[in-house]
C-alpha positions in Angstrom: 47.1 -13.9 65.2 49.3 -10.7 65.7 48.8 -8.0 68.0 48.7 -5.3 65.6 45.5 -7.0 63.7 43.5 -6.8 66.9 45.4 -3.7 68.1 45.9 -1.6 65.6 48.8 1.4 66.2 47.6 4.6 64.6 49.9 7.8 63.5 48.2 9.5 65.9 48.7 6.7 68.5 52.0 6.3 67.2 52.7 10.5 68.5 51.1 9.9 72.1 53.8 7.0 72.7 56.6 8.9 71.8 55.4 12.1 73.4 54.2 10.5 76.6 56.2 8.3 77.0 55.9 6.6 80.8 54.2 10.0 82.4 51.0 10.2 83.0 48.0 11.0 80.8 44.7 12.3 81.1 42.0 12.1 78.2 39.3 14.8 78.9 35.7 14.1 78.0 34.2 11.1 76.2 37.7 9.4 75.2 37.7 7.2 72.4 41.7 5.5 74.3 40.4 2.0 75.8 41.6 1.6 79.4 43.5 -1.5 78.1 45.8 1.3 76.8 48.6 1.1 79.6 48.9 -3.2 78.6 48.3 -2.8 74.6 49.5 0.7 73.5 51.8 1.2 76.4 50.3 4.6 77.5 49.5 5.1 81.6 46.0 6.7 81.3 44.9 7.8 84.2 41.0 5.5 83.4 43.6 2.6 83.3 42.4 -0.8 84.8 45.9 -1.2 87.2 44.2 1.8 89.4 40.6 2.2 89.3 39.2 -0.7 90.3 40.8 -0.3 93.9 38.1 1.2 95.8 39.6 4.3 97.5 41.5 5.6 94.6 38.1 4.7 92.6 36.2 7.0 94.9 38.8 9.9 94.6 38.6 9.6 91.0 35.0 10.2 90.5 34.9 13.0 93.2 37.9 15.3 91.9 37.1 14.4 88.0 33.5 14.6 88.3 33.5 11.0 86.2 30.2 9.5 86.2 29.4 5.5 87.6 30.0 2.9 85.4 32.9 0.7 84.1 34.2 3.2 82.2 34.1 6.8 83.9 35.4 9.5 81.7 36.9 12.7 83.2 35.1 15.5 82.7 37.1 17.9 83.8 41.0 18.7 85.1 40.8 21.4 87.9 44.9 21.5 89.2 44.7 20.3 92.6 43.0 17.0 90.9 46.0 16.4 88.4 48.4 17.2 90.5 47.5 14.4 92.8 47.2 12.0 90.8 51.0 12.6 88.7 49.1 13.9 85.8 51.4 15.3 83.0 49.8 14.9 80.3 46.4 15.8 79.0 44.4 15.1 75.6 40.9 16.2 74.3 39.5 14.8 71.7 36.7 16.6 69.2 36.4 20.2 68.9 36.7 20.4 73.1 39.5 23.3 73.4 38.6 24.0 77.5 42.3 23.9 77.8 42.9 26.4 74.8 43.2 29.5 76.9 43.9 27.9 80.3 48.0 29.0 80.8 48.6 25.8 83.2 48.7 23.9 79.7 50.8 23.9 77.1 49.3 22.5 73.5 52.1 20.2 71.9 50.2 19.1 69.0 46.8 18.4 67.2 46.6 15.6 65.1 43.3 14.3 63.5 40.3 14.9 66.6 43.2 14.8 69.2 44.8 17.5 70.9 47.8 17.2 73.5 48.7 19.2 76.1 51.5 19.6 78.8 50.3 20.3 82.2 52.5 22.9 83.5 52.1 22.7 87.1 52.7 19.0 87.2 54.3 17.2 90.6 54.9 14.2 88.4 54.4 10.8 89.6 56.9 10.8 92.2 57.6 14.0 93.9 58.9 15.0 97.5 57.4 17.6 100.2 58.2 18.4 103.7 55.8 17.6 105.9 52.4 16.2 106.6 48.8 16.3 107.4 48.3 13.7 110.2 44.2 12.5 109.9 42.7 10.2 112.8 40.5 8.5 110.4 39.3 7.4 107.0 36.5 9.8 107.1 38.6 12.4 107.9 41.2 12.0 105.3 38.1 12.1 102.5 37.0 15.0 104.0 40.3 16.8 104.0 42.0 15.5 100.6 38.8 17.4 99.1 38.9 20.6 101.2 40.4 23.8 99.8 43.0 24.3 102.4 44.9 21.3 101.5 47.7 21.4 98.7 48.9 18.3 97.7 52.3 20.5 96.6 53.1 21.6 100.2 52.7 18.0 101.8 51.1 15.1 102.0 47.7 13.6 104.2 48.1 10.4 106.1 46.1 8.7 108.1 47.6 8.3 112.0 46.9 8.6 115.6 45.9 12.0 116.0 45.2 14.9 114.0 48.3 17.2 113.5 48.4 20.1 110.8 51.8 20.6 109.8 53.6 24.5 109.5 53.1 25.8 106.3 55.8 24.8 104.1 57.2 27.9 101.9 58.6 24.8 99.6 56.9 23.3 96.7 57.0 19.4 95.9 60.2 18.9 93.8 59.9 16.0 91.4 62.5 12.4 92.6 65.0 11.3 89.5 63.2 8.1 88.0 66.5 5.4 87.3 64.1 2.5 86.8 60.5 2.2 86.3 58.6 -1.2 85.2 55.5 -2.6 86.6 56.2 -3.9 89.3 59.8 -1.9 90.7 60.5 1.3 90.7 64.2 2.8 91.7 64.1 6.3 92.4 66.6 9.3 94.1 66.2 12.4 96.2 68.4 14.5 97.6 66.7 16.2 100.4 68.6 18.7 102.9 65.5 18.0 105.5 63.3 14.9 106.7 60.0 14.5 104.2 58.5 12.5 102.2 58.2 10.8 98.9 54.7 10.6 97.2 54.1 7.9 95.2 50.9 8.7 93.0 50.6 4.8 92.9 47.5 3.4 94.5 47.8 2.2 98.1 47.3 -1.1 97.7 48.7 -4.6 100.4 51.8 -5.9 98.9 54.1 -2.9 97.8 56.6 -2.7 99.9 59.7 0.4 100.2 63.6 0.0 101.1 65.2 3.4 101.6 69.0 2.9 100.9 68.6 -0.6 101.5 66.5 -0.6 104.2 63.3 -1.7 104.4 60.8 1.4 105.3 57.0 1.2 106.0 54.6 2.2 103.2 51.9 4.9 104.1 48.7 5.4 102.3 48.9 9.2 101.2 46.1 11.7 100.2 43.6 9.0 100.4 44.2 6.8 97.7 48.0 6.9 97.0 51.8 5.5 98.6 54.1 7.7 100.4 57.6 6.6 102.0 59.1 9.0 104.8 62.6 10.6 103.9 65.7 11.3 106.0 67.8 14.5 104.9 70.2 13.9 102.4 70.4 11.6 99.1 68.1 8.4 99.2 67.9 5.5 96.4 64.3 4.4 97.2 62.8 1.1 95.7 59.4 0.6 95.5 58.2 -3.0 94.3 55.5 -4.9 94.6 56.2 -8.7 96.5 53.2 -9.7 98.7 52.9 -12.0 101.3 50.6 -14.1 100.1 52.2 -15.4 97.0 55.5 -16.3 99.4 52.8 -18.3 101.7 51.5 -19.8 99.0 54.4 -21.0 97.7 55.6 -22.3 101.5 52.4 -24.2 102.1 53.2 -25.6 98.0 56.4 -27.2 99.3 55.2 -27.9 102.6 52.6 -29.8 100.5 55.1 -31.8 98.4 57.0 -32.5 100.9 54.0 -34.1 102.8 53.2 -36.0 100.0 56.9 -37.2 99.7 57.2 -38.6 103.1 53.6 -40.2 103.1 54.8 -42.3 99.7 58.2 -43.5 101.3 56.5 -44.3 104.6 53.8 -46.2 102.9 56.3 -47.7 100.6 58.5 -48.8 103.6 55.5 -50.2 105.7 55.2 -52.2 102.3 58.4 -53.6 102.3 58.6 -54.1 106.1 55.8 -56.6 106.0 55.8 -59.8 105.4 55.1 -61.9 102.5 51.9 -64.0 102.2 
């Protein structure tokens, strides 16, 4: 059977697609979006399945959107610091809810039959640059701090290291990397930076994503908890970011090593076959 029959695209689904496009989107409240959305109706809701079920970014998702336990945790509300983390630029209500309405962070688009869009204004996209960083000794201490008031998300980033180190205040906010390729799995992006920092990926931390910086392999951070981050040199970087873990390459090795067990146990029985002789 077809897609469509079990999937059905409606006019207003139809508008999100072409408004949203491969940004981010929040639905506020009790949405009515599956989170099968980001496979079936190409939309990257922020409920989606490809992030949520990872524990951390889970965890930080229930705390900063107040979304109750459950399979499916709604977000019941979008406070800046929240969205900003987590690349949201887009955000929908659905009903009569008009919280947003008067809020001037967000800027209504359109309503269309019990859905209303919005633009979030002070958006640091998916992929966004900052200058410095909030060094945490623990995981304890990174939840505590990438909840706390004093940390801004747009002035740099919090990872876990050695010792704890807050950074000088940064006068900058984050500026938003140029996307050149984005799919699944691989993303190619470009800064141009005219000091050391770091990229923020708000992609969830998770083992097998790997990073080159101008074709060089660079480590991958967990950042603000639950997300990526890739430290910067000063001036322009091409950064890939794709996902090839280690386990599917040892798979794979002990596959052939397999085979080629197999191979030389059949030729060396056949040959001890041949080798003997005949009754």
């Amino acid at each position: 059977a077809r897609d469509d029959l079990f999937y059905p695209v409606s006019p207003t689904v139809r508008r999100l697609q072409e408004q949203v496009g491969n940004s981010t989107l929040l639905v506020l409240g009790e949405d009515t979006i599956p989170p099968n959305a980001n496979m079936v109706y190409r939309l990257h809701l922020l409920t989606g399945y490809d992030g949520l079920w990872v524990r951390h970014q889970r965890r930080l998702y229930r705390a900063l959107f107040d979304a109750p336990p459950g399979a499916l945790s709604p977000s019941m509300k979008a406070e800046p610091r929240a969205l900003q983390m987590f690349g949201v630029e887009y955000v929908a209500t659905v009903g009569q809810d008009d919280r947003l309405a008067k809020n001037s962070d967000f800027e209504l688009l359109w309503r269309q039959d019990q859905l209303s869009l919005y633009r979030y204004l002070g958006s640091l996209t998916r992929y966004y640059t900052v200058d410095s960083a909030w060094i945490v000794e623990n995981n304890e201490r990174a939840w505590e701090l990438v909840r706390a008031a004093e940390f801004d998300p747009s002035r740099a980033v919090l990872l876990i290291g050695d010792s704890y180190r807050q950074p000088t205040r940064s006068e900058r906010s984050a500026q938003p990397a140029e996307v050149l390729v984005q799919r699944a799995e691989y993303v190619k992006l470009r800064v141009a930076r005219d000091r050391p920092g770091y990229l923020v990926l708000a992609m969830t931390y998770y083992p097998g994503w790997k990073a080159k910086v101008n074709a060089e392999p660079q480590a991958v951070l967990r950042a603000n908890f639950a997300f990526s981050a890739v430290a910067l040199p000063a001036g322009e970087s091409v950064i890939e970011f794709y996902y090839d873990p280690d386990s599917v390459k040892l798979g794979a090795a002990l596959s052939i090593f397999g085979l080629v067990l197999t191979g030389v146990l059949v030729i060396t029985q056949g040959l001890r076959r041949s080798s003997s002789p005949a009754s």
